[in-house]
Every structure is written in C-alpha cells, then in structure tokens.
N, C-alpha and C positions, 0 to 999 in steps of 0.2 A: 274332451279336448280342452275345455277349459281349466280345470284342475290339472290338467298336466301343463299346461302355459302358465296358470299360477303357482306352480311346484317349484317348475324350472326359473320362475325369475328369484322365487323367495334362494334359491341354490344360489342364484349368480349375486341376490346383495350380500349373504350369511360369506359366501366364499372372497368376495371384495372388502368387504366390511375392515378387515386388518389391513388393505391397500390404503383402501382414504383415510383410513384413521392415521395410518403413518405418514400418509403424505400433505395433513395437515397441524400435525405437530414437529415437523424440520424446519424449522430456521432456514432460511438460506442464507449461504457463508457466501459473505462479502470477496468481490473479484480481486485476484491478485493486482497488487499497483502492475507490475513488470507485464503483462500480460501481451499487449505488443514489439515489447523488446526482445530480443533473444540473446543479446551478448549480455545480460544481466544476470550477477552470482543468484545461482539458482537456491540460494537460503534468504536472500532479499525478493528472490522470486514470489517467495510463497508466501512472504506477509502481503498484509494490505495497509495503506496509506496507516489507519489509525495506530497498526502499530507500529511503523517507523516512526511515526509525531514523536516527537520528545525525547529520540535516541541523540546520544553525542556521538559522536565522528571524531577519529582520532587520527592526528598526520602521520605522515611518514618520522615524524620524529617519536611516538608512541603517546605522544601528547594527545590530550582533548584538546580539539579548538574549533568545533564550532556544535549545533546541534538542529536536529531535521524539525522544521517549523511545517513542514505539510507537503506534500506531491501532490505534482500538477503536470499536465499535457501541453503539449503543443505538437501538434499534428499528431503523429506516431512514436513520437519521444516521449518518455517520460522521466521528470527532474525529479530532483529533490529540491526542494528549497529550505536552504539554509543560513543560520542565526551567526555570523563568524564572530564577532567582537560580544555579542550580549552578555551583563555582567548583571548582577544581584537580579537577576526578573525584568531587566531592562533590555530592550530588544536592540540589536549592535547594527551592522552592516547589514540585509537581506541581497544572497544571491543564489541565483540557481546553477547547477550541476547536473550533467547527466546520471539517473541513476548507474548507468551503466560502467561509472566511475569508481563505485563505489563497491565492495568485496569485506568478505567476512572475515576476519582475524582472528580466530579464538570464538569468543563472544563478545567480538567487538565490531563497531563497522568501522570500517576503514578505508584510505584515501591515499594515493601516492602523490601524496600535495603538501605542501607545509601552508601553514596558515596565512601569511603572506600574499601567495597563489592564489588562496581562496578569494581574499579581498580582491584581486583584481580580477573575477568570473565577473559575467554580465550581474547586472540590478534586478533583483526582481521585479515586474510592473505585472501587477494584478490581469489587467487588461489583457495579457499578453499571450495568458497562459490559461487552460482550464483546470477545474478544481478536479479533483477525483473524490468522490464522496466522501467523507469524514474526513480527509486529510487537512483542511485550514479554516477554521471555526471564524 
C-alpha cells in the first residue's frame, strides 16, 4: 500500500511539474486602462496606461495638439490626462478628458476637439483623481 501511495503521488508531481513550471514563468499583463468603460474605441481598449503615456492626440483639424501625460480614475471613468500647450519638454496646460473621447484614426489617436476645446476641459488636480498604475510617474 505504501509503494502504490508513493507511486501515485511521485505521477501527480512528474504529471504537474509542466503546470507550475508554466505558471511561474508568465508575467502577468498589466489590466486594460478601459476596462470599466464600455463606450471606449476597443483599440485604446486594449492598451494599458503605460502605453498611452507619451501618445499625441490629434484634433479634428489633423493637427497634433496635445499628448497623453498618464490615465487616471475617478469613480468608474477613466481619463486621459493631457499635456495641450506643452512646448520643448516644457509641460503646457494639464486637463483631463474622457477616455471615451478619444478614437483611433489610422494609427493615430484622435479627438473631435480642436485644440482650443481642449484648453477649456477641466484642470487636472492630482487629488481628484486615481492613478492607474504606470500611467503618471
């Protein structure tokens, strides 16, 4: 009896053994920023905060004018928060946007706003809003 109890377990680790070995070399991938939203272009869906950081946003005039400084929460929204006037490295106006405003063009993201529009969205205030991990250093 005992040789068949220690048969049968040395079967169950030799037969798991490529389980935990796989399931301790997977990374886990980082949650969609969008992931409470649902009216959100389902290609900005499926990044996450670190890689919207540092995309430009382009108006409705085809132009760049502003670029994503990091996403954040507030309640069950999720923003963008955005750089609109920033010039050489120099940080301009900070306001947020729903992401849900925002839509894919090509490979570009895009806004049906002219840059204008954008300066008068709300101010960002830190306080106000949560971070989503990696999105604002």
């Amino acid at each position: 009896m005992k040789s068949m109890m220690t048969a049968f377990g040395l079967a169950v680790l030799v037969a798991g053994g490529p389980v935990f070995a796989q399931s301790t070399t997977t990374a886990p991938k980082p949650p969609a920023v969008a992931s409470t939203d649902g009216q959100i272009d389902p290609a900005l869906a499926r990044m996450n905060a670190d890689q919207l950081k540092g995309k430009n946003i382009y108006g409705s005039d085809g132009k760049d004018i502003a670029e994503i400084e990091g996403v954040v929460r507030k309640g069950d929204r999720t923003f963008a928060v955005l750089d609109v006037d920033g010039v050489g490295g120099f940080s301009g106006k900070v306001v947020v946007l729903p992401l849900s405003q925002l839509h894919m063009s090509g490979d570009k993201i895009a806004v049906n706003m002219t840059k204008n529009q954008l300066q008068g969205l709300e101010k960002w205030q830190k306080d106000q809003y949560e971070d989503i991990k990696g999105a604002l250093k």
